[in-house]
Legacy VTK file of the C-alpha trace (Angstrom):
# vtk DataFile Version 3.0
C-alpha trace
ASCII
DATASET POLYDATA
POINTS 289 float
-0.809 39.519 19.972
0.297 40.416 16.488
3.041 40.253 13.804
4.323 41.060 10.930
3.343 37.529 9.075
0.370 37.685 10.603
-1.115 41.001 9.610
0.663 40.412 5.514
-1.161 36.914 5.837
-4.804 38.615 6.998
-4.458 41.431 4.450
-3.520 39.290 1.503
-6.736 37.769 1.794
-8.719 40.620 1.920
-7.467 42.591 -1.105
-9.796 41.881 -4.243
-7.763 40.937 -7.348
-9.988 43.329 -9.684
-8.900 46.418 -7.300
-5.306 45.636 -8.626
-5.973 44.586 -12.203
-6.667 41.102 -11.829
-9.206 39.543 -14.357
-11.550 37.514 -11.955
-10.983 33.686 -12.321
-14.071 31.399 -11.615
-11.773 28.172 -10.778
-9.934 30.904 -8.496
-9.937 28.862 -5.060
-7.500 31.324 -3.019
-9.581 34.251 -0.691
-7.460 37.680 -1.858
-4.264 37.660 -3.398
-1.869 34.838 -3.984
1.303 34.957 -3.010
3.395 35.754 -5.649
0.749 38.319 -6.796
1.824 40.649 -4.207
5.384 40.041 -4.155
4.888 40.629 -8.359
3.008 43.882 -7.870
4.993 44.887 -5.159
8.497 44.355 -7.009
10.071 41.654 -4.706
10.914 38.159 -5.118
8.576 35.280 -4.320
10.854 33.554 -1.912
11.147 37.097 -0.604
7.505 37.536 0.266
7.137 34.043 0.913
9.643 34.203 3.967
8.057 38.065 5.022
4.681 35.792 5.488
6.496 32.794 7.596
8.378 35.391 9.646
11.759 34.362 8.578
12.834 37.855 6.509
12.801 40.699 8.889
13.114 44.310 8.123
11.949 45.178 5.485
13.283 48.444 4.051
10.896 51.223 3.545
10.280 50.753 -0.001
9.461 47.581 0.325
6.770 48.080 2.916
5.639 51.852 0.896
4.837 48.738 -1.982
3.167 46.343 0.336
0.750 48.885 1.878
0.208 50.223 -2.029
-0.970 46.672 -3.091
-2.908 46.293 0.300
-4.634 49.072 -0.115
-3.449 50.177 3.607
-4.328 54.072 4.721
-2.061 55.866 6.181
-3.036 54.689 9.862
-2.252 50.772 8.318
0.774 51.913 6.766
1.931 53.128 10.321
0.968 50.138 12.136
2.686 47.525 9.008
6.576 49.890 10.185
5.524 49.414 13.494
5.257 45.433 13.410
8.216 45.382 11.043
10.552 46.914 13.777
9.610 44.904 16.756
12.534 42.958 16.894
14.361 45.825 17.223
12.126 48.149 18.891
10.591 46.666 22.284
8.623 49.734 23.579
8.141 49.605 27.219
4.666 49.990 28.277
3.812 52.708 30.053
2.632 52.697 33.712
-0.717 54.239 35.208
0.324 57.135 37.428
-0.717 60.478 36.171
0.850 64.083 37.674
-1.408 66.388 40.167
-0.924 68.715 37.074
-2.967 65.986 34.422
-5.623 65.921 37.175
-6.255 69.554 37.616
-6.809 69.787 34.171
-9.455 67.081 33.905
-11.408 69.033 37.137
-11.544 72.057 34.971
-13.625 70.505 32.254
-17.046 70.282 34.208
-19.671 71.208 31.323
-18.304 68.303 29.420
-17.682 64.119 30.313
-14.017 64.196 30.571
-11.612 61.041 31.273
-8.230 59.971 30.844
-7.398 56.533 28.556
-4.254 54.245 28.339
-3.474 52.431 25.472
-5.734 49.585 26.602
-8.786 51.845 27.115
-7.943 51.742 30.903
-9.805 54.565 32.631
-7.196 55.896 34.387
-9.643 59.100 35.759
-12.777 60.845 35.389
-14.672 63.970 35.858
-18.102 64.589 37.429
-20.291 64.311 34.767
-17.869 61.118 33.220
-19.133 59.178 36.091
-22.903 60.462 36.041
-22.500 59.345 32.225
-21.714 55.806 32.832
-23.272 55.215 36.422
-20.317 54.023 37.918
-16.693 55.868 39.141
-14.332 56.006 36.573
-11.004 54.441 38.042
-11.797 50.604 37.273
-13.434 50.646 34.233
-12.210 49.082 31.047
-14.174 50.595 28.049
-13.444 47.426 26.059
-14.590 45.015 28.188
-17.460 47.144 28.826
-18.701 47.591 25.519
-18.319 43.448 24.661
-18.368 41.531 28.146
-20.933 43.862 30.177
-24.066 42.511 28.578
-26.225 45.029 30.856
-24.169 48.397 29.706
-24.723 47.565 25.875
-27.782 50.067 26.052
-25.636 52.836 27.087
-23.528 53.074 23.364
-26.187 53.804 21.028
-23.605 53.114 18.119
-22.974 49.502 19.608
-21.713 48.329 16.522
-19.592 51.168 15.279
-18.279 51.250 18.942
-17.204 47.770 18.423
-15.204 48.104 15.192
-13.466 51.636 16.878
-12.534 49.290 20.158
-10.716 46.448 18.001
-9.228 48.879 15.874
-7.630 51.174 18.402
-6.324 47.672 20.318
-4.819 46.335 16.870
-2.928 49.491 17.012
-2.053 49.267 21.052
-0.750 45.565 20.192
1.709 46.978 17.313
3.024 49.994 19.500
2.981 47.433 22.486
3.892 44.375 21.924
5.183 42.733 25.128
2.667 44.313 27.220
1.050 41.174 29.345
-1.956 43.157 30.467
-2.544 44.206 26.878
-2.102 40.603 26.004
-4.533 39.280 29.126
-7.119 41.625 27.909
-7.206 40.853 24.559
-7.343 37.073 25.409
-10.239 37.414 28.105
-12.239 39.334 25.037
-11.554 37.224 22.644
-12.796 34.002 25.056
-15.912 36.233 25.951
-17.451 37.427 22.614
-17.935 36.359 19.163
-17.915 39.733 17.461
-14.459 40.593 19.126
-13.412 37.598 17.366
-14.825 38.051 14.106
-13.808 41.397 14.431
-10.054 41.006 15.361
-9.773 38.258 12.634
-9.913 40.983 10.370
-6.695 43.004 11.601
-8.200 46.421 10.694
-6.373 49.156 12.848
-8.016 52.449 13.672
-6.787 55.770 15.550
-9.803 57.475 16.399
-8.654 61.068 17.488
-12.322 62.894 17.070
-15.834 62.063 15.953
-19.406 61.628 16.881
-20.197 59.650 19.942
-23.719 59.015 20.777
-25.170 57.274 24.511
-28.547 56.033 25.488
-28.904 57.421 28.858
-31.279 55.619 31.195
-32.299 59.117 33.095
-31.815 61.898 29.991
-32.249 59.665 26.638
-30.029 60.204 23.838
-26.927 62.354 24.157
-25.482 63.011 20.658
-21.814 64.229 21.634
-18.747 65.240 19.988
-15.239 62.888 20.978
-12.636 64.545 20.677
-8.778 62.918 21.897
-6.140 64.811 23.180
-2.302 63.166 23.326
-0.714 63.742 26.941
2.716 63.806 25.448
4.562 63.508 28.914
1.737 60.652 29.778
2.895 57.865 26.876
0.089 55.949 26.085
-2.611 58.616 27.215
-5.006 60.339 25.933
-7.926 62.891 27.340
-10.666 62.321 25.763
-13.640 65.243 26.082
-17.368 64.518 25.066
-18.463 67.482 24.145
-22.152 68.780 23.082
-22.945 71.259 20.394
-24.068 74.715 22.040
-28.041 74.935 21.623
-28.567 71.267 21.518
-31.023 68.641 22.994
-27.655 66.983 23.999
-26.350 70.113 25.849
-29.784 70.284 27.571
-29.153 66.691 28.134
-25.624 66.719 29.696
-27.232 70.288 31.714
-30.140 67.828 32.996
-28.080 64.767 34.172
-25.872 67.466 35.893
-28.552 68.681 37.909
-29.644 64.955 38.882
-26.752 64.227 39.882
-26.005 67.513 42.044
-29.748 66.343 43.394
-28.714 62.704 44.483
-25.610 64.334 46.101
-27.319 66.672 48.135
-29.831 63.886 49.196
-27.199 61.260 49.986
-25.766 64.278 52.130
-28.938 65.150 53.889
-29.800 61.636 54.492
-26.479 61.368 56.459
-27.113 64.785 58.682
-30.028 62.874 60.125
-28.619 60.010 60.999
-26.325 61.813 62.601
-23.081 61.085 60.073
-22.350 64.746 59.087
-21.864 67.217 61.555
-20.633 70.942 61.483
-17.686 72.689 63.248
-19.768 73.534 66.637
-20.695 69.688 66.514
-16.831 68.242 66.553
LINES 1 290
289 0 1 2 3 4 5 6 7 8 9 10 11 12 13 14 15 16 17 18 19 20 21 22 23 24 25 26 27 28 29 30 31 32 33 34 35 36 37 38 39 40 41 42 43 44 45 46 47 48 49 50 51 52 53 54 55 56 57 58 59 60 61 62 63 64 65 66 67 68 69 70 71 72 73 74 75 76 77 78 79 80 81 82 83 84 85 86 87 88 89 90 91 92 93 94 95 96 97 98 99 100 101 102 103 104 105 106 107 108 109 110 111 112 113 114 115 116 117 118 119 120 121 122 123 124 125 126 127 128 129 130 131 132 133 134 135 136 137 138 139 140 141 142 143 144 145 146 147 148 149 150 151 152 153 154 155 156 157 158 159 160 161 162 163 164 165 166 167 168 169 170 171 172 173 174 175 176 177 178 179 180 181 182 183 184 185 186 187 188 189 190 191 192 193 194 195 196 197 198 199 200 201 202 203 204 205 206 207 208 209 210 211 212 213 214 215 216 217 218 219 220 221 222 223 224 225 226 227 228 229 230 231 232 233 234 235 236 237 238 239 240 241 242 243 244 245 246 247 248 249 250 251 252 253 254 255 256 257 258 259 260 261 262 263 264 265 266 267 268 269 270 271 272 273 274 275 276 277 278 279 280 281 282 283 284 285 286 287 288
């Protein structure tokens, strides 16, 4: 998973002296920031800092980590994620299970012009609507979005922002790790992706976190083409760890036309599986029981 050390460690690295003031050095052989750079620009001793890195100081007061994020350059997402790593060893939050109310359920069956599913923190699909499971080709209770997007070589058409998916994925499980951290399924997840692709390496080696509450979201369907769609997440506050997220199209759009289409198709196949089964004798009315 992730610490505190860790993420200082990764960070450091990245930061570019200039960005803080610090003529560039051509026998410079360190990647980032030195040590005692930050702790100097961030007002703290070098042993300090030193034993932050090697996990032997622990909780750091909030002025010390308001200076580390400053000399990071951390947003205000990062900053969150740095006081959540520094207060794991007293904080242990318990992850939450996979049950949702009736009530969370009946809610996700009223969206129906729209995808709609329900996400844990480890991009578990806990439930789908209709047109959710028309969107991906598949039911919705099962499927992992992360280890769809890097270990389902097949369904990398469908996200025609592969890339940008990619770097949202890693982000928002950087920031499931912090919130998480003894969560073995979160762990066994981010292991198995981690053995399975490169870029989710490359990518986590970075330790950028990212809380992606609304933005675009664009698919390649195989039946309608491209679907340009809005994502927007809702918190279930009584749900911890879950979030509805809604795909949304903009009113007058190809991708409303789009999302009307794959409706219809799939209203079609449903009415053809059904008919198949009346003659073969599988469905039968009242007078027939």
């Amino acid at each position: 998973m992730e610490d505190l050390a860790s993420f200082l460690r990764i960070r450091r690295s990245r930061v570019d002296p200039a960005t803080v003031g610090i003529p560039a050095d051509s026998r410079r052989r360190v990647e980032g920031l030195r040590r005692e750079e930050v702790a100097h620009l961030s007002g703290v001793s070098v042993d300090y800092y030193v034993r932050l890195e090697q996990g032997r100081a622990t909780q750091p007061s909030e002025q010390v980590l308001d200076a580390l994020a400053r000399v990071l350059g951390l947003d205000e997402i990062e900053r969150g994620h740095l006081t959540r790593l520094s207060c794991q060893r007293r904080r242990r939050a318990k992850a939450p299970g996979g049950r949702l109310r009736p009530e969370v359920l009946r809610v996700l069956d009223l969206v129906t012009g729209a995808p709609a599913l329900i996400m844990n923190h480890r991009l578990d699909v806990l439930a789908g609507n209709r047109l959710a499971g028309l969107l991906y080709g598949r039911p919705m209770p099962g499927l992992n979005t992360a280890r769809h997007i890097f270990l389902e070589e097949a369904e990398r058409g469908l996200y025609a922002d592969w890339e940008k998916c990619t770097v949202d994925v890693v982000g928002h499980l950087r920031l499931a790790a912090g919130e998480y951290p003894d969560d073995p399924r979160l762990a066994s997840l981010i292991g198995e992706l981690a053995m399975g692709s490169e870029r989710f390496r490359r990518l986590w080696a970075r330790a950028d976190v990212r809380a992606r509450t609304h933005g675009r979201k664009a698919y390649r369907h195989p039946l309608v083409g491209l679907l340009e769609l809005h994502q927007e997440n809702f918190a279930l506050p009584s749900e911890a760890g879950a979030e509805l997220v809604v795909l949304s199209a903009a009113p007058g759009s190809a991708a409303e036309d789009g999302l009307r289409l794959l409706a219809g198709l799939g209203a079609d196949v449903a009415r053809g599986g059904r008919a198949e089964r009346c003659e073969r004798g599988e469905v039968r009315g009242r007078s027939g029981r």
